[in-house]
DRENLO-852507 format. One record per residue: residue in one letter; z, y, x of N, C-alpha, C in turn. Coordinates in steps of 0.05 Angstrom, whole numbers, plus 5000, padded with zeros to 4 digits. Layout:
BEGIN
AZYXZYXZYX;...
This chain:
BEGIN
X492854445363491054365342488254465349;X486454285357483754345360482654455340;X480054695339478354785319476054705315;X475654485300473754245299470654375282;X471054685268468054755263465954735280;X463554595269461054625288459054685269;X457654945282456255125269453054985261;X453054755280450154565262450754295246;X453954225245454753995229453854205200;X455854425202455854605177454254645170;X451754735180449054775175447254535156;X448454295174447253975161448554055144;X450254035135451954005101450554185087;X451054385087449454615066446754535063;X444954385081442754315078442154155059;X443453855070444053615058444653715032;X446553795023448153834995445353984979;X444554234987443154374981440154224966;X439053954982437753854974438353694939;X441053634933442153514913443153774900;X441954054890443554154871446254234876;X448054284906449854374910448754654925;X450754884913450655124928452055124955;X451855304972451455275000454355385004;X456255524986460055674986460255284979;X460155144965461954924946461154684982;X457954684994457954575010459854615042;X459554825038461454945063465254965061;X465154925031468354885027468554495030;X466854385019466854045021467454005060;X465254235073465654185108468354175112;X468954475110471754505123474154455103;X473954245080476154155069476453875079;X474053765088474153475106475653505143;X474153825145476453765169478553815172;X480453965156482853945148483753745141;X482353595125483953265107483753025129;X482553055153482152895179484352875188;X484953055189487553175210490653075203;X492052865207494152775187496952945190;X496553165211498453295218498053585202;X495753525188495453735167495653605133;X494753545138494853275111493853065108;X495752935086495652695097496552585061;X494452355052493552205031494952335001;X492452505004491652644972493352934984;X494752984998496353274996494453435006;X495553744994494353985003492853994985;X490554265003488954294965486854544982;X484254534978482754804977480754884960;X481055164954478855254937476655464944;X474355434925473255754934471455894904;X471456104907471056294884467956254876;X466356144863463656224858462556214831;X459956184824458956194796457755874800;X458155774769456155454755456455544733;X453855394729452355384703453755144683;X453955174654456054954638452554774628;X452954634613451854394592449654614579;X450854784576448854944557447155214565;X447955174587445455444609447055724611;X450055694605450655954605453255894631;X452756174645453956184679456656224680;X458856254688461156244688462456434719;X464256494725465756514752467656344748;X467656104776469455934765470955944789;X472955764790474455634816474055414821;X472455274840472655014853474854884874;X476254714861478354724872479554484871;X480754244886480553974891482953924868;X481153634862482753504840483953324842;X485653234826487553074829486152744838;X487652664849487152374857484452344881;X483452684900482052584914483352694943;X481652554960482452554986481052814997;X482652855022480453095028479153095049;X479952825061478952785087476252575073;X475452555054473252415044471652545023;X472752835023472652974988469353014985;X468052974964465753034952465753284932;X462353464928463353584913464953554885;X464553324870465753304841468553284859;X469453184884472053224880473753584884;X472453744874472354044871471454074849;X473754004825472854104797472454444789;X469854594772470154814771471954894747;X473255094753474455234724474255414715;X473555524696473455814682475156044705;X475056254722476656364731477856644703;X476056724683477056854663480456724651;X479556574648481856344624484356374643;X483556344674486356254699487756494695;X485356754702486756994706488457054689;X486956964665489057134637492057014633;X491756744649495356624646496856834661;X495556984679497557064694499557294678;X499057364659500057584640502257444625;X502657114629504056994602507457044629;X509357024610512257024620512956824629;X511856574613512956254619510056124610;X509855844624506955714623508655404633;X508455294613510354974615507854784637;X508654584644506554464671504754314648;X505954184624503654014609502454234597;X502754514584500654664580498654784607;X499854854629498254864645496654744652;X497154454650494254324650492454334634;X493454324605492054344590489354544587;X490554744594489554994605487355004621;X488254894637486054834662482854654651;X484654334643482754184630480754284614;X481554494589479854634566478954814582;X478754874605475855084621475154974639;X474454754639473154614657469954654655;X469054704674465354714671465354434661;X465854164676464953894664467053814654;X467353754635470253604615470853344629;X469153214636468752974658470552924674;X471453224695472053294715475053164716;X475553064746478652994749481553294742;X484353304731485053504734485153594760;X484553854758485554134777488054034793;X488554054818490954164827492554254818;X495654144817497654354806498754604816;X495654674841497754984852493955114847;X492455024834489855144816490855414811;X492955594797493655744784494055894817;X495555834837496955934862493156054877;X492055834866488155904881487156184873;X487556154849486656214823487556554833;X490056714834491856904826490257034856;X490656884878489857074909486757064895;X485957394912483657474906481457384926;X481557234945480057204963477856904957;X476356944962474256714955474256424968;X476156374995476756135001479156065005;X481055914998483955845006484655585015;X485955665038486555265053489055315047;X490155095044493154955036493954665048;X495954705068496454435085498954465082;X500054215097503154115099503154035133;X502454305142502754235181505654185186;X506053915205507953865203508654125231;X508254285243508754445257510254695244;X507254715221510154975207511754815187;X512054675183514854465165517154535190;X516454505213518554515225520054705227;X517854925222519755185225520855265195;X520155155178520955185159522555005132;X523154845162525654625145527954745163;X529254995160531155085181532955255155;X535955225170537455395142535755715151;X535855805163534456145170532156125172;X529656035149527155985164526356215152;X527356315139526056685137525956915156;X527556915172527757045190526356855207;X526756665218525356525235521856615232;X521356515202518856595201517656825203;X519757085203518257335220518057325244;X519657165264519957165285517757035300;X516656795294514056705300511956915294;X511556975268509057005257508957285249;X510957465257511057815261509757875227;X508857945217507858135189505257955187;X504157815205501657715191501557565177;X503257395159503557235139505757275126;X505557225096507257365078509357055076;X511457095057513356915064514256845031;X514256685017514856554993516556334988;X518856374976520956234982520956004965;X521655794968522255614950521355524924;X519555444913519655564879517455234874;X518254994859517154844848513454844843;X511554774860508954824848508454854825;X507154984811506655054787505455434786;X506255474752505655654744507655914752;X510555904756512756114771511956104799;X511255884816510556004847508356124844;X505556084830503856264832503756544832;X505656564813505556854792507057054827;X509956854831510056984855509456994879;X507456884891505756824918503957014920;X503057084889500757324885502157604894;X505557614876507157844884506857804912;X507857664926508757764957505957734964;X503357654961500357854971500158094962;X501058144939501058434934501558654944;X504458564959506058714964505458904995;X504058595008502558645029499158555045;X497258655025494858515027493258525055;X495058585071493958575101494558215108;X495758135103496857785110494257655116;X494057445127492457325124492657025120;X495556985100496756725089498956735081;X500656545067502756535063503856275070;X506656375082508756175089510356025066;X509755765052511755685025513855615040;X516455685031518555575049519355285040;X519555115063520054775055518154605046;X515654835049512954715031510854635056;X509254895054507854875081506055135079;X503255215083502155475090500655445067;X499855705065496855885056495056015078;X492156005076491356165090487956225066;X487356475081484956525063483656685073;X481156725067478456935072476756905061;X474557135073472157125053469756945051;X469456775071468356475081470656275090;X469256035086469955855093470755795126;X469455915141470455835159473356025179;X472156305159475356515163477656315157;X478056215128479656135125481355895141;X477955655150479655425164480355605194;X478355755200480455895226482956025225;X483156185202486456255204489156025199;X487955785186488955535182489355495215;X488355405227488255325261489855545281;X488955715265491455905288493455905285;X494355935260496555905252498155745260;X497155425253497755225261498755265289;X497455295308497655285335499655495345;X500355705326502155935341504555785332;X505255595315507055385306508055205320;X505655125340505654865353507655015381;X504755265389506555355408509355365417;X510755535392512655745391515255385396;X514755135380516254915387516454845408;X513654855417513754695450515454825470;X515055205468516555365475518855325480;X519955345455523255415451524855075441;X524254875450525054695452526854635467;X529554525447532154475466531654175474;X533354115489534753835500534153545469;X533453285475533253205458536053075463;X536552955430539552885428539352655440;X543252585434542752315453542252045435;X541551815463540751615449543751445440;X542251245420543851065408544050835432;X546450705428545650475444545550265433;X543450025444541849905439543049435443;X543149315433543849105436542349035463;X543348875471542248755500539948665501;X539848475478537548305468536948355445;X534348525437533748465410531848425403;X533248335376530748125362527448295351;X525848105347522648155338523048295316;X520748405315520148525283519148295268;X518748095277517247915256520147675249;X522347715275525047555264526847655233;X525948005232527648065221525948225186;X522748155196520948215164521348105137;X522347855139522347675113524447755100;X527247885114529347885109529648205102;X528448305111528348665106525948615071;X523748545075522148475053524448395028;X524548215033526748005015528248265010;X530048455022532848645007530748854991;X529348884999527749134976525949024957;X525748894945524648654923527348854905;X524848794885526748944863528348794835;X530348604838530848474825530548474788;X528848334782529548294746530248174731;X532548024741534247904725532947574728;X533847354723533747124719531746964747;X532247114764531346964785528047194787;X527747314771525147494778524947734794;X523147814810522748004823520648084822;X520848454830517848594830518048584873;X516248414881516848484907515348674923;X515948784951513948944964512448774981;X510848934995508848895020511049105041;X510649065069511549125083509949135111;X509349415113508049445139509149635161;X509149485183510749525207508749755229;X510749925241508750045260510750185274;X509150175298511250225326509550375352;X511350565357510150665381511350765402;X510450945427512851075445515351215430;X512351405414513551605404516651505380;X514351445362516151255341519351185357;X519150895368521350855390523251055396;X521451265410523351535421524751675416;X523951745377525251965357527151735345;X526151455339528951295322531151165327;X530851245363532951155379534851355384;X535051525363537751735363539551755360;X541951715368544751675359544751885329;X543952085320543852145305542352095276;X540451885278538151755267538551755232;X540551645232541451575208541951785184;X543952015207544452285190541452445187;X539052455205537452495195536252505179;X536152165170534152005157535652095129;X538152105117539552185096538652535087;X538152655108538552905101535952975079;X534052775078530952845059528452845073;X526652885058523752915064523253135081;X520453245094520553505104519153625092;X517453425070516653705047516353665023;X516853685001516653554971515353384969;X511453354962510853214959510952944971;X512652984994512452595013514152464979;X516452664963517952444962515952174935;X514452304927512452174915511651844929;X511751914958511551744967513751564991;X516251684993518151605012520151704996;X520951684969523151864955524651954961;X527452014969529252124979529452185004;X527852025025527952025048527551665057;X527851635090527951435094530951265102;X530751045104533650875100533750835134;X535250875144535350775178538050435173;X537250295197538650145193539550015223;X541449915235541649805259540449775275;X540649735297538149565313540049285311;X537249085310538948865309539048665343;X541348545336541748335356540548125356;X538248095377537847735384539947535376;X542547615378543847345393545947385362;X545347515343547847585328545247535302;X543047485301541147495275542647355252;X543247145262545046985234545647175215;X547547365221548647525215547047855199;X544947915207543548075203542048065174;X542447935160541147905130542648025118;X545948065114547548135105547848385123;X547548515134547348815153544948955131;X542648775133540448985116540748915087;X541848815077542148765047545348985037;X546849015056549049285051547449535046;X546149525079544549815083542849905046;X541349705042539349735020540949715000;X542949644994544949694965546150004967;X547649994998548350334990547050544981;X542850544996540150654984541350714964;X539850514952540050434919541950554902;X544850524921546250624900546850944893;X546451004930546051354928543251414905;X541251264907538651454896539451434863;X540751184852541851194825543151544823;X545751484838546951754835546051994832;X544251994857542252234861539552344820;X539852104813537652064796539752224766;X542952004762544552084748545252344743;X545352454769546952674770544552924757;X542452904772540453084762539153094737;X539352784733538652784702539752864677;X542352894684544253064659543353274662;X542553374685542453694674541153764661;X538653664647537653764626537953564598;X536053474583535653394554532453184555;X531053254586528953154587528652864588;X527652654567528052384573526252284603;X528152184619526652054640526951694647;X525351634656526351334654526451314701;X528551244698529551184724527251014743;X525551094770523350914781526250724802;X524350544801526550374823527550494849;X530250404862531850494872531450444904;X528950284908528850204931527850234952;X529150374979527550584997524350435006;X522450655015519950605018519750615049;X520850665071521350755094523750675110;X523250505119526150305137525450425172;X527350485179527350595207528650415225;X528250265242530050115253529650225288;X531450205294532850285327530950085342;X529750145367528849885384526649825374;X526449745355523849655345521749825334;X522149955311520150175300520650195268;X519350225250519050295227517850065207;X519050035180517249875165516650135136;X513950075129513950235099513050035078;X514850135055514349885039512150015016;X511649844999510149834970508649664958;X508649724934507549444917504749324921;X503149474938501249304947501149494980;X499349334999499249365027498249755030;X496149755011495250055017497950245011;X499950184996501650354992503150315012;X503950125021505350065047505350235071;X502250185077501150405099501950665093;X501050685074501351075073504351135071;X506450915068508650995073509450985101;X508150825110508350745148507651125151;X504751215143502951325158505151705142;X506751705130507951925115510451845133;X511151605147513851615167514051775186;X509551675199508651785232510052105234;X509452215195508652525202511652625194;X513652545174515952545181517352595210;X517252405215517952485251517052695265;X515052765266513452855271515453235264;X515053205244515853425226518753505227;X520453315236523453255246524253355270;X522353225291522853295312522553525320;X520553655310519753975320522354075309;X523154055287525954235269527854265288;X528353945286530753935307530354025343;X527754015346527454195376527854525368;X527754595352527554925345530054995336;X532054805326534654785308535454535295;X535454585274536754395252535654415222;X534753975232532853975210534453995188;X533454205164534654325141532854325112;X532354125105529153995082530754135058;X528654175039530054235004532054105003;X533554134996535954024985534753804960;X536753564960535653364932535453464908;X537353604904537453744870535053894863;X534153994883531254124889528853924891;X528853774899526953554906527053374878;X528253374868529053164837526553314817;X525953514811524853584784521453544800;X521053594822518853444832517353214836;X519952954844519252694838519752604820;X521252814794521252644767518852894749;X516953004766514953204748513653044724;X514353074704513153044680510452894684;X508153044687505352994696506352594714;X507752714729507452504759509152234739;X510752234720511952014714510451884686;X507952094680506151984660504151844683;X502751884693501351864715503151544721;X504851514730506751184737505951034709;X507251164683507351014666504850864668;X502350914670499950824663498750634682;X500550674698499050464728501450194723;X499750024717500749764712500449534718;X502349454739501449254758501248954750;X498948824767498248584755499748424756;X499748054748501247944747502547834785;X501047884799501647844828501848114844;X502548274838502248524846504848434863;X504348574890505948474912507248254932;X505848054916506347794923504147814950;X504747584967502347464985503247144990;X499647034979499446734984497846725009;X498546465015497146315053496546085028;X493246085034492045905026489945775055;X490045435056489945285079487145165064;X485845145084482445055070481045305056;X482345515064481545745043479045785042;X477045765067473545735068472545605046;X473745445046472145135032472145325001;X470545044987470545194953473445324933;X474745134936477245114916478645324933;X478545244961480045544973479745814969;X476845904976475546114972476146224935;X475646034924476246114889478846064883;X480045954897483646064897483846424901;X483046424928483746654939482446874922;X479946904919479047094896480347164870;X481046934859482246954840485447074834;X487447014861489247034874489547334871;X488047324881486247674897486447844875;X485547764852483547924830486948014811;X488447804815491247814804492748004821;X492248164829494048294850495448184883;X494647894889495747794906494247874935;X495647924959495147984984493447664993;X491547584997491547245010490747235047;X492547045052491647015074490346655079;X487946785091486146565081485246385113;X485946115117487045975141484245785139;X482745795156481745575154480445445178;X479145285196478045275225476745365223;X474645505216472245705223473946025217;X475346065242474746285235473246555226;X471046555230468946735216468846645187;X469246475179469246325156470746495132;X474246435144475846565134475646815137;X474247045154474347295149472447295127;X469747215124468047115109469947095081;X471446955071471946855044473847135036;X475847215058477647435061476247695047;X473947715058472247975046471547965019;X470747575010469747654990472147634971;X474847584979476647584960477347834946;X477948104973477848314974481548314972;X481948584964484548674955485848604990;X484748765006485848745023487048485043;X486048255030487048055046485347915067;X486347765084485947785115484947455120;X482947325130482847165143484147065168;X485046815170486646625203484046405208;X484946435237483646105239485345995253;X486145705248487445545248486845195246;X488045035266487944805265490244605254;X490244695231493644675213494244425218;X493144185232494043935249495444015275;X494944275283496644325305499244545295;X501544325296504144595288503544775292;X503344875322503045215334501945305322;X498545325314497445435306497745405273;X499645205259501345315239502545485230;X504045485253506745725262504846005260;X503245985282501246255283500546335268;X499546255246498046315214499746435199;X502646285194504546425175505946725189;X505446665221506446955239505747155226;X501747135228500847355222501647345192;X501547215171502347375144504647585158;X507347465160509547555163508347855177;X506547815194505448115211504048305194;X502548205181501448355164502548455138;X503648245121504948395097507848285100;X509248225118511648195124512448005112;X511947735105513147545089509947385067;X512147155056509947015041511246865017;X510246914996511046904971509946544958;X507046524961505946314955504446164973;X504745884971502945714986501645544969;X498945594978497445374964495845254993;X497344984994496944815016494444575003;X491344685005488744525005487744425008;X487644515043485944445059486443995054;X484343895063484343625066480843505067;X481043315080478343155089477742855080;X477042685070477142415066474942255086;X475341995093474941815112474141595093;X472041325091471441145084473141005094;X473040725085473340445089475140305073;X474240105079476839855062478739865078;X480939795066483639955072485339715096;X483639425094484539245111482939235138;X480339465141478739455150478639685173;X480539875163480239985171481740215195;X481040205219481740225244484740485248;X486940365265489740625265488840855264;X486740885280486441165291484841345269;X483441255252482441375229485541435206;X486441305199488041245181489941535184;X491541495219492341715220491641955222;X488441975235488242295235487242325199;X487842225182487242315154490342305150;X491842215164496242175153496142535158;X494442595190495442775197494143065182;X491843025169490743315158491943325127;X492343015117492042985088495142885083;X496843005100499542915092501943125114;X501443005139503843205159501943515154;X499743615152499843875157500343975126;X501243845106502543965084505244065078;X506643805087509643875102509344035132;X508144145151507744255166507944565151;X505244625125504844845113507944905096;X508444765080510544745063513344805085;X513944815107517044845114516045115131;X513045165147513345465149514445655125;X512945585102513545715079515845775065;X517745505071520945475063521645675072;X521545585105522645805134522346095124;X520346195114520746455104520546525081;X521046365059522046415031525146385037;X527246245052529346305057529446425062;X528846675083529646915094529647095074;X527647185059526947355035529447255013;X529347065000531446994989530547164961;X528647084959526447164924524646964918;X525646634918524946514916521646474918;X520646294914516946214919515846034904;X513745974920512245784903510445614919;X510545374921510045184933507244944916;X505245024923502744904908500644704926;X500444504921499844294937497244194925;X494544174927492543964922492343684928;X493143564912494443204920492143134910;X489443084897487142984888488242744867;X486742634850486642414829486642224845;X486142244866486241984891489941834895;X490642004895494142064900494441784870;X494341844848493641654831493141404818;X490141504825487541344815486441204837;X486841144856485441054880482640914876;X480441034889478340834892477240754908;X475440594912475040304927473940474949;X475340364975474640514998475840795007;X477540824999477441164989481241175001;X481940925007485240885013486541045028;X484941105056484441285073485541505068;X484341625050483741875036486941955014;X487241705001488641744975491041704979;X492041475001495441425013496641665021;X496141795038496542085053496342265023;X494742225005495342484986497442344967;X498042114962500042024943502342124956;X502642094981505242174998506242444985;X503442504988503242874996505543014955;X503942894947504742834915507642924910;X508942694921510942484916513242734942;X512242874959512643134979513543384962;X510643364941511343644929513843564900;X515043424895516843324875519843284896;X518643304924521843284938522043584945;X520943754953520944014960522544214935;X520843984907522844154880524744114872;X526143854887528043734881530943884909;X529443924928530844064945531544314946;X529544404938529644764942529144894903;X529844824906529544944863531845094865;X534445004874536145214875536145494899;X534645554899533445694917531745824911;X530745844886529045944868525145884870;X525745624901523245614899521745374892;X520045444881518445204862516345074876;X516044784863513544674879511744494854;X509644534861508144384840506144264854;X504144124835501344024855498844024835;X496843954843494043954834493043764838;X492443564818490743314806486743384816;X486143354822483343524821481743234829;X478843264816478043094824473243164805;X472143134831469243034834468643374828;X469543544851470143824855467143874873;X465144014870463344074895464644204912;X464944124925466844214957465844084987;X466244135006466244035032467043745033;X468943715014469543495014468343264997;X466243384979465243234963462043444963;X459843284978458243514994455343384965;X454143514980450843474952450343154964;X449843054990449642865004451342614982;X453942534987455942454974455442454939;X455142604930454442594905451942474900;X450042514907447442284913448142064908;X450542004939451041694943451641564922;X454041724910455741534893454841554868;X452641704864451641744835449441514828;X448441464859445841304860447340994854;X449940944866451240684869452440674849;X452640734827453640784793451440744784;X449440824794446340764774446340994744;X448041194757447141504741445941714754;X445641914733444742104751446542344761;X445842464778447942684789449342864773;X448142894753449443074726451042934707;X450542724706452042494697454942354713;X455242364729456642314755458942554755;X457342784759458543094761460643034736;X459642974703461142994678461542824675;X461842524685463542314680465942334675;X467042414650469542554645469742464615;X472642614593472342574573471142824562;X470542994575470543294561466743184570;X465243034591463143164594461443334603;X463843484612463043684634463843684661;X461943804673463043874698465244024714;X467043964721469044104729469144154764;X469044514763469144604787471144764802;X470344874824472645004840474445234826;X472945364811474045574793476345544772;X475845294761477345054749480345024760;X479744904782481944814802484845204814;X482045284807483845564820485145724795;X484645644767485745724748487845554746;X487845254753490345084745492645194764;X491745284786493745374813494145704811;X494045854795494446094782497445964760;X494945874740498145734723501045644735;X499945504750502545394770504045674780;X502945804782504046034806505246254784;X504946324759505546484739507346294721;X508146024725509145924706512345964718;X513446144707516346104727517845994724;X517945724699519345624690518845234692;X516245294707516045114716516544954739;X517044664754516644684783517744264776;X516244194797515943854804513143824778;X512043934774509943984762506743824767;X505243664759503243574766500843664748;X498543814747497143944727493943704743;X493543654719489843384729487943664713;X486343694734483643824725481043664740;X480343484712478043314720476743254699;X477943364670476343394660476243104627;X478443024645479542754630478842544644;X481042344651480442144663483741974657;X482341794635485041624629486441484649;X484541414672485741204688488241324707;X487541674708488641814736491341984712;X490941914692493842074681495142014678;X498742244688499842114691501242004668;X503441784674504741724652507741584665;
């Protein structure tokens, strides 16, 4: 572990800060709590915690000794000062006299001495800051000392590394009882210069900031050492099918088993992100893999984010895949049914009402290939990928030193069901697309781009396809929510194929299609030449059924049915003069999305379409509206609201009717006209 202080970065910060009203202790704890939170082998998204002892002034001019000390919900590899709320240190000290201090009064506690009432809560080991007398304290989860201290003897172990210089604290739930005794065992011996939590991870502290991140780094490193050292033989490998299959053969169908079923054909589904490496490869190709992956986390707070542990599952066969949907749909029911148990069992033991979080692992390990992490949107995904890297990580050292030996579950239960942490869930409430991902085709264009935003704005992942690629990254950004631009020539299968790949690559699967994209061609319809006719058969008809059976192809695999949304225009209809070109290929297209619902409905997936019509779009340009406004003998505004309503109807329009479609789950062979009224084009 490198020692990343530099004595003129640190210098800039206290400067910088100094200019804005920060003191030069709060700026030098922001330095070296960012290079700790860098470090993912130290912590890693929101874990750990540092504080340091100084004086602020409240609202009303009177000075305080407080604790600055990182708050809930910030990072530390990005931390600012507000994310170091101060607290009364009087009010902290005096808990320490109480016998029992419940976790919702401890916050409470905390909250009512806050210098800014504003302020995010305190840390729940604030009180653990708070009790050691020293003015800076780092707190990490190195997966180095995890290693030595996921071992059945890691007490002795841990004298054996670390001789008397660090004190040793056994087991004890964060809160208000580990503080009270973390302070005892500094008491006992105030020469330490940290403490070992067992199954947790370290303390370290001094009288500056940078004592502290240095005894943090050595530590670390006499950790790292003492593994690399005394490292046995690695176990043996599993063996491996002859031929096996892709990560992207076997995503839709792993996605699809962890979808959280709700009854009547509904699901809460995940995102699923894949990641693979030597290393990765190296550690999950263990004949022992499985019993690992069962035994737990390597340190409490992952299970927050990987609950119980991770699920290992086969390596699969190329030549046997048929068969492999039903391999990972066992694997993920037994999960499920252990973590019920696990949930049952612990929950009797007290009187506390809890409501059960879903059963379905966050962390899939697969042999040969690598890892998937799941969650309800892509960023959760990652950090379950990126809490696998350090798992392993944290595993392997154990098992090079001994035998990995994590909290026990019964132990791990009152942590991932902490009071605080299951009010904290209650309140996060996911949108109506929350986990879903649509491939929207034309997505640049208007109606695309305001699909996808809107898509977007609902919780949906979009992947946005269109021939300009820059285009689509373009619309992708402004959709946001993490979704990704393709470029694609959706007249060419392949690069069909390619477009739905990458969803499947990126969020492992695809929930909705809204197939847009389309171009129209002039002429009279007797007039007009094969070769035009078809390349409009081929954008404005085969690349819909082209879009639509990628989409099948992996809404079967998932087997959580979909949704199938097609823009057929008023043309499909209403046909107008010249315009045949244009309108035959979308009537088809129509008459496509009513066979897709007629085919696949039992299958839970739905298809509908979109009536749309005199839309500002690419396809209907300022040029064009001129024309046809001038050859009506109206004016452009007039033209635009030639309707019964009068108004103009736009892309935003079109992307609310294709929302509806996509939330209606009871709908499907469905045709919705947004134009605003037009007797001639409705249907009947």
């Amino acid at each position: 572990m490198k020692n990343l202080w530099n004595d003129a970065d640190a210098e800039k910060m206290v400067a910088d800060y100094s200019k804005k009203g920060v003191d030069g202790d709060l700026a030098l704890r922001v330095y070296t709590t960012r290079l700790l939170g860098g470090e993912p082998r130290l912590v890693l998204h929101g874990g750990g915690n540092t504080s340091c002892k100084t004086r602020a002034t409240d609202l009303v001019g009177d000075e305080w000794d407080v604790l600055c000390v990182k708050g809930s919900g910030w990072d530390m590899a990005v931390i600012e000062p507000q994310g170091l709320p101060a607290v009364k240190m009087g009010a902290l000290l005096k808990a320490r006299a109480l016998t029992e201090l419940s976790d919702e009064d401890m916050v409470a506690l905390q909250r009512s001495n806050l210098i800014d009432p504003a302020s995010p809560n305190p840390s729940v080991e604030t009180l653990l800051h708070a009790f050691l007398p020293h003015k800076f304290v780092d707190h990490t989860h190195s997966t180095a000392i995890l290693a030595i201290v996921d071992q059945e003897d890691s007490k002795a172990l841990v004298k054996r590394v670390f001789g008397d210089r660090l004190g040793y604290v056994p087991y004890i739930k964060p809160g208000f009882d580990l503080a009270k005794v973390a302070a005892e065992v500094f008491e006992a011996d105030p020469s330490v210069e940290g403490l070992i939590l067992d199954k947790h991870g370290i303390f370290t502290f001094g009288d500056d900031a940078r004592q502290a991140y240095d005894r943090m780094i050595h530590y670390v490193n006499v950790a790292e050492e003492y593994v690399a050292k005394n490292g046995k033989p690695k176990a043996a490998k599993a063996a491996l099918p002859a031929k096996l299959a892709k990560a992207s053969d076997i995503a839709p169908m792993l996605r699809g088993a962890v979808a959280v079923a709700r009854g009547e054909g509904r699901f809460d589904r995940m995102i699923s992100d894949f990641r693979t490496s030597d290393a990765i490869i190296d550690f999950i190709n263990s004949a022992k893999i499985a019993e690992l992956a069962g035994r737990g986390v390597s340190t409490p707070d992952l299970s927050i984010r990987i609950k119980t542990g991770p699920m290992a599952i086969p390596a699969p066969d190329a030549d046997k895949l048929g068969d492999y949907k039903a391999v990972i749909r066992s694997h993920v029911e037994t999960f499920a049914k252990d973590y019920q148990a696990y949930f049952e069992t612990n929950d009797a033991l007290d009187d506390v009402k809890r409501a059960m979080l879903d059963p379905m692992p966050r962390l899939t390990l697969v042999p040969g290939l690598g890892m998937f992490g799941h969650g309800r949107t892509l960023k959760d995904a990652k950090i379950a990928s990126d809490v696998g890297e350090m798992w392993i990580e944290a595993v392997r050292g154990a098992e090079a030193i001994g035998n990995f030996q994590p909290l026990s579950k019964a132990d791990l239960f009152p942590l991932e069901y902490w009071s605080l942490e299951q009010a904290k869930l209650a309140s996060n409430k996911p949108k109506p697309l929350t986990g879903q991902v649509v491939l929207i085709t034309g997505g640049a264009g208007a109606i695309g781009a305001a699909t996808a935003k809107l898509f977007a704005a609902n919780g949906a992942h979009a992947v946005i396809v269109d021939l300009d690629p820059a285009k689509a990254a373009e619309a992708a950004k402004a959709a946001g929510n993490n979704s990704i631009g393709v470029g694609a020539d959706i007249t060419d299968p392949a690069e069909m194929r390619a477009a739905f790949d990458k969803a499947v690559a990126v969020y492992g699967g695809v929930d909705i299609l809204v197939s847009n994209a389309g171009a129209a061609w002039e002429g009279r319809i007797g007039e007009l030449d094969d070769a035009t006719l078809r390349k409009s058969f081929e954008l404005n008809f085969f690349a819909h059924q082209s879009a639509a059976q990628n989409a099948v192809r992996i809404m079967l695999e998932q087997d959580t049915g979909g949704v199938l949304l097609f823009n057929t225009s008023k043309q499909a209809v209403n046909p107008g003069p010249k315009f045949g070109a244009y309108g035959i290929p979308k009537a088809a297209t129509l008459f496509l999305s009513r066979q897709y619902a007629l085919d696949y409905g039992a299958h839970g997936i739905r298809s509908n379409a979109v009536n749309a019509d005199r839309i500002r779009s690419g396809l209907l340009t300022d040029a064009m509206i001129a024309s046809r406004s001038g050859a009506r003998g109206v004016s452009e505004k007039e033209y635009m609201s030639g309707n019964l309503l009068g108004q103009e109807v736009t892309a935003d329009d079109v992307a609310q009717a294709f929302l509806h479609q996509a939330l209606a789950e009871r709908t499907t062979a469905d045709v919705t006209t947004v134009d605003g009224g037009n007797i001639a084009a409705a249907l009947r």
